[in-house]
C-alpha positions as YAML, in Angstrom:
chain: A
units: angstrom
residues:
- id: 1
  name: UNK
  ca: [2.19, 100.09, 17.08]
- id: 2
  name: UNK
  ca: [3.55, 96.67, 16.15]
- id: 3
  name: UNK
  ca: [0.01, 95.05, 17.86]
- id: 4
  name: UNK
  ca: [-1.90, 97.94, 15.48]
- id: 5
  name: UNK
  ca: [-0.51, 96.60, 12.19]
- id: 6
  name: UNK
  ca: [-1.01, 93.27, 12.88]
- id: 7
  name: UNK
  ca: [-4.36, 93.72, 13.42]
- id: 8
  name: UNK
  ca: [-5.06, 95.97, 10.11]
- id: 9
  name: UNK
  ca: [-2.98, 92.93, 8.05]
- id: 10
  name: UNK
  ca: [-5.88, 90.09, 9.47]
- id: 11
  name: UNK
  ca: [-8.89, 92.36, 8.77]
- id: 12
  name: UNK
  ca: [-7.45, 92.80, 5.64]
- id: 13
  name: UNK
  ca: [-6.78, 89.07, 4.85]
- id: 14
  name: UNK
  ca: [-9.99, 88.40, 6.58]
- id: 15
  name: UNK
  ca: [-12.06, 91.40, 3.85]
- id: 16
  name: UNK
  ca: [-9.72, 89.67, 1.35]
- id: 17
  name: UNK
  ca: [-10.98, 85.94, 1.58]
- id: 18
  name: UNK
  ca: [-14.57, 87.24, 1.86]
- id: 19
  name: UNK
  ca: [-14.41, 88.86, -0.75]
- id: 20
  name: UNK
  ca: [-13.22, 85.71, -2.60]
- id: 21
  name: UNK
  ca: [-16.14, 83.36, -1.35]
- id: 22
  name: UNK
  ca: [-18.11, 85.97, -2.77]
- id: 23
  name: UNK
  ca: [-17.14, 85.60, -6.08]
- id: 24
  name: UNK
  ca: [-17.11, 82.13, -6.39]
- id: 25
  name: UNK
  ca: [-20.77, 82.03, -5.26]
- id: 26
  name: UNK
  ca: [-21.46, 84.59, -8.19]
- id: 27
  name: UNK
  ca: [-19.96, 82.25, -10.87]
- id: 28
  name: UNK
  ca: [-22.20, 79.66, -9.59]
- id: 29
  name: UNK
  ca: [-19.44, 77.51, -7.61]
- id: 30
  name: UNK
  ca: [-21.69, 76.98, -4.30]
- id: 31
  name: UNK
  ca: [-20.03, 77.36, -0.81]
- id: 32
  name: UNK
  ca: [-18.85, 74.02, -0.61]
- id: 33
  name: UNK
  ca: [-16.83, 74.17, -4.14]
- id: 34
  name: UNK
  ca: [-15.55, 76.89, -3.17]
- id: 35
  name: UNK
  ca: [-14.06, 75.84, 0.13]
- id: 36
  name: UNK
  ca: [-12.57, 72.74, -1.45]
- id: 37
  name: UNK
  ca: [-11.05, 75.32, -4.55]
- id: 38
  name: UNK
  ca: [-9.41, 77.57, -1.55]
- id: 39
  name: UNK
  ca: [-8.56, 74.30, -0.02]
- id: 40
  name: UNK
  ca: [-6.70, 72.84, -3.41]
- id: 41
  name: UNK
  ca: [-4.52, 76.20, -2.80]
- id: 42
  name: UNK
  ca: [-2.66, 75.33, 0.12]
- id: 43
  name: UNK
  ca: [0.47, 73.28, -0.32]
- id: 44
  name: UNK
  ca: [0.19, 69.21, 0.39]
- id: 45
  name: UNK
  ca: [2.84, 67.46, 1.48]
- id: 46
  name: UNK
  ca: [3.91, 64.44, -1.09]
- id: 47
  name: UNK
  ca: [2.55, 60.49, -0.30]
- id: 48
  name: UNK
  ca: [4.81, 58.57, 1.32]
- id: 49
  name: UNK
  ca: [5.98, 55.65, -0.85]
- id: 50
  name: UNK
  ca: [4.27, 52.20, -0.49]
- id: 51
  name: UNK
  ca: [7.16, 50.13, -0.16]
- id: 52
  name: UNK
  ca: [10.72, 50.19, 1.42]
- id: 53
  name: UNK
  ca: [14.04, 50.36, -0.14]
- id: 54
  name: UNK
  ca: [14.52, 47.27, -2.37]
- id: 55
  name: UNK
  ca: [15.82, 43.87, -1.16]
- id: 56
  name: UNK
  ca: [15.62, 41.91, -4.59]
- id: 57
  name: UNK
  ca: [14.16, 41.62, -7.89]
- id: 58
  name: UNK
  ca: [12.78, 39.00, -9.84]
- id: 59
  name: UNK
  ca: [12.45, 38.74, -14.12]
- id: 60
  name: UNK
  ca: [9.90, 36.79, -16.06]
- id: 61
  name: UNK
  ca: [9.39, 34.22, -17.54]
- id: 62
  name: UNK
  ca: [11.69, 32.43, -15.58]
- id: 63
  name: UNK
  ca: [12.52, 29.85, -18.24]
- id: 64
  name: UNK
  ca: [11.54, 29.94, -21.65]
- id: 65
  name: UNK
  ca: [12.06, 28.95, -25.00]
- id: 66
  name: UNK
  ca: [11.61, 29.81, -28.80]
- id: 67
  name: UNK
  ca: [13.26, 29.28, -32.41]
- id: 68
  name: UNK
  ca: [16.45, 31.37, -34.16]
- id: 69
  name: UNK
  ca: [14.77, 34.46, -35.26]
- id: 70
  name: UNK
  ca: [11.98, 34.71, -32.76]
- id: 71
  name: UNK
  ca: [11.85, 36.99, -30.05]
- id: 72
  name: UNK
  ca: [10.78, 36.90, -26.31]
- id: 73
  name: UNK
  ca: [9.94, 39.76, -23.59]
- id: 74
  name: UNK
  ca: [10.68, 40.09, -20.08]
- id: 75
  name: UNK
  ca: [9.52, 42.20, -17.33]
- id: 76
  name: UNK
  ca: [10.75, 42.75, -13.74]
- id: 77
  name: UNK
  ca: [9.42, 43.13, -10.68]
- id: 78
  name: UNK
  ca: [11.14, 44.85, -7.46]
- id: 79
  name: UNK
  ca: [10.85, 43.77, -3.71]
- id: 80
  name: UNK
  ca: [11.02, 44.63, -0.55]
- id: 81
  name: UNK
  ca: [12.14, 43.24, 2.98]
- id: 82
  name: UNK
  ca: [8.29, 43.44, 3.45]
- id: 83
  name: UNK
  ca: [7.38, 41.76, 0.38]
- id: 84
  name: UNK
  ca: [5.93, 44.48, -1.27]
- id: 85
  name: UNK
  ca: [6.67, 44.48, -5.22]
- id: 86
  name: UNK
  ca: [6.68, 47.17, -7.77]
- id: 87
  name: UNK
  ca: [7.57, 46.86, -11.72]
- id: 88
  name: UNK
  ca: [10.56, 48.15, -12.42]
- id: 89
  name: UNK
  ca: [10.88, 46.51, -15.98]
- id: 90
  name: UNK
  ca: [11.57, 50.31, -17.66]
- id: 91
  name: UNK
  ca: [14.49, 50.62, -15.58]
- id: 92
  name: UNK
  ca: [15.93, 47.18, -15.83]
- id: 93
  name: UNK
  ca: [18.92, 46.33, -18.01]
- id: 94
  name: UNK
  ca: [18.57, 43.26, -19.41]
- id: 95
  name: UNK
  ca: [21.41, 40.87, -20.84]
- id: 96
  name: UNK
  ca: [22.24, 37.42, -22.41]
- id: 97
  name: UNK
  ca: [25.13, 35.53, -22.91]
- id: 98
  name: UNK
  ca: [27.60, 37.18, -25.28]
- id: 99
  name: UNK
  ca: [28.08, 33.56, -27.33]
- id: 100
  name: UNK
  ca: [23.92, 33.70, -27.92]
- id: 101
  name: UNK
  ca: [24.57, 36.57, -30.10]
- id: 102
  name: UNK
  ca: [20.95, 38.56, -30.99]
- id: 103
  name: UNK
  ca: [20.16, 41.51, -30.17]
- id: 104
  name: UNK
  ca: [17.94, 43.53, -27.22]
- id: 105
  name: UNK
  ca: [15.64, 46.21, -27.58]
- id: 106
  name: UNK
  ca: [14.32, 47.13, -24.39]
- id: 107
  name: UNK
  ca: [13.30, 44.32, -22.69]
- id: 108
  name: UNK
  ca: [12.46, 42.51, -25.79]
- id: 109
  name: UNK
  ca: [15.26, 40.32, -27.06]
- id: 110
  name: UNK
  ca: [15.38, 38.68, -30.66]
- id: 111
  name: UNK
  ca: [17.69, 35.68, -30.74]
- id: 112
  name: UNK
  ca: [20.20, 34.36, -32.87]
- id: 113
  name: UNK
  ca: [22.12, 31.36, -31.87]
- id: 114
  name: UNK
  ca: [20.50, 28.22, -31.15]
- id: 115
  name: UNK
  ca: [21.68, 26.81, -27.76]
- id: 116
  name: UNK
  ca: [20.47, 27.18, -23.86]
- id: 117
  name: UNK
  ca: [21.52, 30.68, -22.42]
- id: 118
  name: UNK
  ca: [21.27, 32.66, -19.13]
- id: 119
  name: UNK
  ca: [19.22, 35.90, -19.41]
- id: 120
  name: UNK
  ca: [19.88, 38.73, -16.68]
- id: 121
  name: UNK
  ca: [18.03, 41.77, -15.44]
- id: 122
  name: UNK
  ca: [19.78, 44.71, -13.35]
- id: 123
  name: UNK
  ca: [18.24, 46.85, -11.17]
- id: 124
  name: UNK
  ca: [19.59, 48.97, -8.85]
- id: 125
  name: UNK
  ca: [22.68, 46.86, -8.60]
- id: 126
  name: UNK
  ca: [20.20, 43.98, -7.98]
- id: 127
  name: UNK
  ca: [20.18, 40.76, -10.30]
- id: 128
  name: UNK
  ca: [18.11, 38.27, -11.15]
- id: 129
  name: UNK
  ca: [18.50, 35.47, -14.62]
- id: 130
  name: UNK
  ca: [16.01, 33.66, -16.22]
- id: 131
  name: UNK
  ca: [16.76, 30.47, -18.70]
- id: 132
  name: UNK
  ca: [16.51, 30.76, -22.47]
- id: 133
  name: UNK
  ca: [16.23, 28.07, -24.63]
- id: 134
  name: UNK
  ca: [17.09, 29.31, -28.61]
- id: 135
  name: UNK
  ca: [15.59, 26.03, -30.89]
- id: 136
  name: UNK
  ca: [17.05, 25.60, -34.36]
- id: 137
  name: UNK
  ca: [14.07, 24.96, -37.08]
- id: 138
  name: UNK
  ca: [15.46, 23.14, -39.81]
- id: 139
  name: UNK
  ca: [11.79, 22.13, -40.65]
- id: 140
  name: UNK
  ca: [11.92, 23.64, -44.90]
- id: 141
  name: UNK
  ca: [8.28, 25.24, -45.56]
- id: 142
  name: UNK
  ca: [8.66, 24.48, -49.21]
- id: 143
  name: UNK
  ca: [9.85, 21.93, -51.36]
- id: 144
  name: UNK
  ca: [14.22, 21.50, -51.58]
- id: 145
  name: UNK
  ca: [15.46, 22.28, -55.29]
- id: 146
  name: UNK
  ca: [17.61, 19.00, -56.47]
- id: 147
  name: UNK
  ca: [21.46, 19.74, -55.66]
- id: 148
  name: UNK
  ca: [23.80, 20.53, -58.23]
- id: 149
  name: UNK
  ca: [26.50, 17.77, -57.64]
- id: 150
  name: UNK
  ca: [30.41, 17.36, -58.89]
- id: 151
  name: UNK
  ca: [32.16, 13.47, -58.12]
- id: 152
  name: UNK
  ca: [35.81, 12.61, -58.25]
- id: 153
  name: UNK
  ca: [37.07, 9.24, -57.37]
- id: 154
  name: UNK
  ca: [40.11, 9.29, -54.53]
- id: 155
  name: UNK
  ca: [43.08, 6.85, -54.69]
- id: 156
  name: UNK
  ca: [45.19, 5.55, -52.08]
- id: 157
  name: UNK
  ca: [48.33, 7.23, -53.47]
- id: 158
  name: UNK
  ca: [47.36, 10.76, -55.02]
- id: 159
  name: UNK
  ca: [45.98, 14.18, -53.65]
- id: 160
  name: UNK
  ca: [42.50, 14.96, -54.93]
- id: 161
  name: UNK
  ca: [40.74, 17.86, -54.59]
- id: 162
  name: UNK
  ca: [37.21, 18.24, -55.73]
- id: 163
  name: UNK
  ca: [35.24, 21.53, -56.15]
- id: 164
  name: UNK
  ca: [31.41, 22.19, -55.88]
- id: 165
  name: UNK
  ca: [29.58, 23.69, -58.83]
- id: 166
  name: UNK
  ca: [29.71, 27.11, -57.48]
- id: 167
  name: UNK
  ca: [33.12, 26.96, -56.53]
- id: 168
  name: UNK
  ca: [32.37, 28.02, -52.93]
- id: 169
  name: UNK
  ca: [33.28, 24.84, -51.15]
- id: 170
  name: UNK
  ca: [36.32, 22.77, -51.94]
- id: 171
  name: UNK
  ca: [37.20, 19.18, -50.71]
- id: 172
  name: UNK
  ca: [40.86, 18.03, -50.06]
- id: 173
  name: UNK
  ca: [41.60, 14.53, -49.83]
- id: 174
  name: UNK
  ca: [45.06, 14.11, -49.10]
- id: 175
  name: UNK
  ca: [47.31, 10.95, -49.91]
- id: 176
  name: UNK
  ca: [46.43, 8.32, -48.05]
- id: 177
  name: UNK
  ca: [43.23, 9.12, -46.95]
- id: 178
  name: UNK
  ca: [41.62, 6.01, -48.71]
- id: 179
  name: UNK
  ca: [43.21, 2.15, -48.71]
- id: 180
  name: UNK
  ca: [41.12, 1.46, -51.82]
- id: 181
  name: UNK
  ca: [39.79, 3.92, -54.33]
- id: 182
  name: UNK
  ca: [36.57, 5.63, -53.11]
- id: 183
  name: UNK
  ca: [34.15, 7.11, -55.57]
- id: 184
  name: UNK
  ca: [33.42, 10.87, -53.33]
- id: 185
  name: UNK
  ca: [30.59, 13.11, -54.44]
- id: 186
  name: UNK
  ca: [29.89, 16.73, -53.27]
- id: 187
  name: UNK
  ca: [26.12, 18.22, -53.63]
- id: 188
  name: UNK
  ca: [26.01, 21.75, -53.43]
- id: 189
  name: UNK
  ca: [22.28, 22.45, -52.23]
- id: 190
  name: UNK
  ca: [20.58, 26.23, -52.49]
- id: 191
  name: UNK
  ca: [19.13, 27.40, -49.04]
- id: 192
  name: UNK
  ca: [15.77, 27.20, -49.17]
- id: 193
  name: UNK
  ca: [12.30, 27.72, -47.13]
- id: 194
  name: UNK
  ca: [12.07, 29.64, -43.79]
- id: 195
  name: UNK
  ca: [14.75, 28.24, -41.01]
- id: 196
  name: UNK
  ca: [14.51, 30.66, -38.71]
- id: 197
  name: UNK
  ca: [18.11, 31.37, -39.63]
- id: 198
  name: UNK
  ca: [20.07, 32.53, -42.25]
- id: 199
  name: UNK
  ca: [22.05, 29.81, -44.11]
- id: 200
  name: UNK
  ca: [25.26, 30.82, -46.77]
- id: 201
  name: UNK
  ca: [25.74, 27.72, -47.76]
- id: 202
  name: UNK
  ca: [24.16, 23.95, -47.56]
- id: 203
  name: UNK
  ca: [26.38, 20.91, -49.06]
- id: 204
  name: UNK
  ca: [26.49, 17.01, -48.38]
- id: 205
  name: UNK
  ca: [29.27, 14.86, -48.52]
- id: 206
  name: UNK
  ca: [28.86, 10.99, -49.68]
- id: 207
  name: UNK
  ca: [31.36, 8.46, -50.38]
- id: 208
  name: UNK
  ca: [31.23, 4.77, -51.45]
- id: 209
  name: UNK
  ca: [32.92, 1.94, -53.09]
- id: 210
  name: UNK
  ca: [32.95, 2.41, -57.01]
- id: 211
  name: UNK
  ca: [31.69, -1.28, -57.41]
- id: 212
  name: UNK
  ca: [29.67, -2.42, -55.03]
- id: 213
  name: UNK
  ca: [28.14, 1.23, -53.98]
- id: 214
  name: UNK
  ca: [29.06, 0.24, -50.31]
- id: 215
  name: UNK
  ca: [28.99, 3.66, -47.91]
- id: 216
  name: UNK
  ca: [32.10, 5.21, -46.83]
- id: 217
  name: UNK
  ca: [32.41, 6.86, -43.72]
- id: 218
  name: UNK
  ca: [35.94, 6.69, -42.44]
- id: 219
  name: UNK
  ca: [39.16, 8.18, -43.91]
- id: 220
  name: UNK
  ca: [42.50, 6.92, -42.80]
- id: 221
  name: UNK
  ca: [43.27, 11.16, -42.73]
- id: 222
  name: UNK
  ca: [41.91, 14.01, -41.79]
- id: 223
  name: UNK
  ca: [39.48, 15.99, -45.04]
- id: 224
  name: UNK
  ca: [39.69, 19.45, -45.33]
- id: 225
  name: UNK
  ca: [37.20, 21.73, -46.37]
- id: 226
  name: UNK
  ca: [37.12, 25.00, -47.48]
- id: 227
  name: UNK
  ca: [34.40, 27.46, -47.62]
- id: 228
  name: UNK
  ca: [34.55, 30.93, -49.15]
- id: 229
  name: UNK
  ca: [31.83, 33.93, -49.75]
- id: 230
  name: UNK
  ca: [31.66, 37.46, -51.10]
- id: 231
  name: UNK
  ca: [31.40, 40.18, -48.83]
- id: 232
  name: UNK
  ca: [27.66, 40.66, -50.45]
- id: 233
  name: UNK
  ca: [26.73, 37.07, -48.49]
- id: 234
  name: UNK
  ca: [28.08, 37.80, -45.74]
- id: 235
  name: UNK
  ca: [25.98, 41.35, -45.02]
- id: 236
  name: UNK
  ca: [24.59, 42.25, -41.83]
- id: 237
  name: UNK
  ca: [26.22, 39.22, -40.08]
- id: 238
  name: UNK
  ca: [28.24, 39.42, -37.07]
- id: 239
  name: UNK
  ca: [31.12, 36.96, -38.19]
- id: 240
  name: UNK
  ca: [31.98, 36.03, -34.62]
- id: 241
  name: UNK
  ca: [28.60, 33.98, -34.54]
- id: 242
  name: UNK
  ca: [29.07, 32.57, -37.43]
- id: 243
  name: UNK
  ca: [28.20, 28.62, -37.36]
- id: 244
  name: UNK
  ca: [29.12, 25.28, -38.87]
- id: 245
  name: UNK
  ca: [26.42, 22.62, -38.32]
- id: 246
  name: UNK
  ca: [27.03, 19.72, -39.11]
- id: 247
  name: UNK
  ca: [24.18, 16.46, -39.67]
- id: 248
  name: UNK
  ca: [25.37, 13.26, -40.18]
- id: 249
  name: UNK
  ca: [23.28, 10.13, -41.14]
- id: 250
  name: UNK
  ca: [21.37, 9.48, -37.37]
- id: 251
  name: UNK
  ca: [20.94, 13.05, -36.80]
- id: 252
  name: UNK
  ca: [19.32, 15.19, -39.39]
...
């Protein structure tokens, strides 16, 4: 009996896939479509992958560099013991020094701070760093409005303190400072043009000899300087990476 029903169950898969061929020929499939449709049926077994588990990575560029502002993209490439490589860049975490400030989205990272930093991709608990170098452009695109300027004159035995126009930045000049009296000016300029960074505030500091006009450029004590802004200035900044640059005569 068990023989007898396996029997019936064939001829009845057998009538069963006949019957199928048949209809496919009647919609106009053709005998050989219609082997390959009964073929796409049948279960496949996956592809084996084309490389091996990974042994390293490596990001690009491996060095390169741009202006405060700008942005630069990276990509990443696994490989393994065989040298076979695959991108990997949409699973990569990439990362920069914390001092370059900026910011990352994706694998696109928009910079900040000006300075040379170390950029680093993660994979799979597999690293690999590239070299960024952040440029400062102080290069103005249009013409500088004239400073508004305040002078004091310092003597050997007093305090002075002397206050910009806006009354953002104040000089002290303590006693002492000077062995003769110095004629000190403060010009307050407004940021202007495209820097490729955001400036608050832009001043310059000039001394000299009330008579003869002769430069000063050393102070028997220390100057202090203060700078203060409104809250309104300051938007959108991160204060921690917040900079003072300062240009003296041989370098700006």
């Amino acid at each position: 009996m068990r023989r007898r029903r396996v029997y019936i169950r064939d001829s009845w898969l057998y009538r069963l896939s006949s019957v199928l061929i048949v209809v496919l020929l009647i919609l106009g499939l053709g005998p050989n479509n219609a082997v390959d449709v009964l073929a796409q049926t049948e279960q496949v077994a996956p592809d084996q992958p084309e490389h091996g588990p990974v042994d390293h990575i490596v990001i690009s560029p491996d060095t390169a560099t741009i202006t405060t502002g700008q942005s630069q993209s990276y990509a990443a490439a696994a490989f393994d013991t065989e040298g076979n490589s695959w991108d990997v860049t949409a699973d990569t975490v990439f990362s920069i020094d914390p001092d370059a400030g900026g910011s990352w989205s994706g694998d696109t990272y928009t910079s900040e701070s000006a300075g040379t930093w170390t950029v680093t991709g993660n994979y799979d608990s597999h690293t690999d760093d590239s070299i960024l170098t952040v440029e400062m452009e102080l290069q103005p695109t249009t013409p500088a409005p004239s400073p508004e300027t305040t002078a004091v004159v310092a003597y050997p035995d007093q305090d002075v303190e002397l206050v910009s126009p806006s009354g953002k930045v104040t000089l002290r000049i303590p006693k002492g400072a000077v062995s003769t009296p110095v004629e000190v000016e403060l010009a307050e300029h407004a940021p202007w043009g495209s820097t490729g960074m955001r400036i608050v505030s832009l001043f310059e500091l000039n001394a000299k000899l009330p008579e003869s006009g002769e430069k000063v450029s050393e102070f028997n004590e220390g100057l202090e300087i203060s700078i203060k802004h409104d809250p309104d200035e300051l938007a959108g900044l991160n204060i921690d990476s917040l900079r003072l640059y300062y240009l003296n005569e041989k370098s700006r």
